[in-house]
C-alpha positions in Angstrom: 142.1 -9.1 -19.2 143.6 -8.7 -16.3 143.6 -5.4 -14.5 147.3 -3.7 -13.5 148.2 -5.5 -10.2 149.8 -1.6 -9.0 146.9 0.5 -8.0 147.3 4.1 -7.7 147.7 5.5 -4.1 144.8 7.7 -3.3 146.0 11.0 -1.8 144.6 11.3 1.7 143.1 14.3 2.3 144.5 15.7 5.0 143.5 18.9 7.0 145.6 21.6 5.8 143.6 24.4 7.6 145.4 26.3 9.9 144.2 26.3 13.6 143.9 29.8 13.7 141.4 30.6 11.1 137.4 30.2 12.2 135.0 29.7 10.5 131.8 29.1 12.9 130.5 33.0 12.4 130.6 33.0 8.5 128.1 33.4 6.4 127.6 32.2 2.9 127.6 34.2 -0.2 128.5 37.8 1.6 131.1 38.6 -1.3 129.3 36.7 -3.8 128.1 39.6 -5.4 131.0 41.9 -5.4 133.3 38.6 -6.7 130.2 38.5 -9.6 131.3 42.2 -10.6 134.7 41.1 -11.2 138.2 43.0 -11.1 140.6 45.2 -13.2 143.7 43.8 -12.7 146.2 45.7 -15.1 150.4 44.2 -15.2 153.0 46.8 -15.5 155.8 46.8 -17.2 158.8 46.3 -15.3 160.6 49.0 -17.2 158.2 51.7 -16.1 157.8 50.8 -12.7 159.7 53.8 -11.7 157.4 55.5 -13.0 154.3 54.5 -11.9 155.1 53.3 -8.2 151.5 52.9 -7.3 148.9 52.5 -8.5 147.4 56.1 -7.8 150.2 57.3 -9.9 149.1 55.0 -12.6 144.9 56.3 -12.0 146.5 59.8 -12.2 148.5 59.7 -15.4 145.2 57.8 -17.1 143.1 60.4 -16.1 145.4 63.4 -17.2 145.6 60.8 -20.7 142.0 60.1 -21.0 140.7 63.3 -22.4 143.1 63.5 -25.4 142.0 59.5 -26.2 137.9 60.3 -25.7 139.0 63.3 -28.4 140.9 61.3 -30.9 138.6 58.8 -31.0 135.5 61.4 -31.5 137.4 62.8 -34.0 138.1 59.5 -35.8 134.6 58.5 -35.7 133.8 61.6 -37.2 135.5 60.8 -40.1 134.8 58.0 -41.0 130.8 59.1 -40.8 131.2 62.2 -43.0 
């Protein structure tokens, strides 16, 4: 069999760093821990953006919510024990 005689072009690597960005004073693994921890990343609604322009507003309207929703849910789970 023979092979295909058109062999695939190999995409050159080519340096796409940018000049200004140096990297001889870094040191491996700095972040590595806090990128282990992970991040919230929460997408808003476009129809309620003019509500919550930032995301302070957003952490202040949870935290005025969050007490009702920690009592609703005790309440619930006392139900369903008794």
């Amino acid at each position: 069999m023979k092979k295909n005689g058109k062999r695939k072009r190999r995409t050159v690597d080519r340096d796409t760093m940018r000049p200004e960005y140096d990297f001889s004073r870094a040191v491996r693994g700095t972040t590595a821990a806090r990128y282990a921890q992970g991040t919230n990343v929460v997408v808003i609604d476009p129809e309620i953006l003019d509500v919550f322009p930032t995301s302070a507003s957003v952490n202040e309207a949870l935290r005025a919510l969050a007490p009702v929703l920690r009592q609703s849910r005790l309440a619930t789970a006392r139900r369903r024990s008794a």
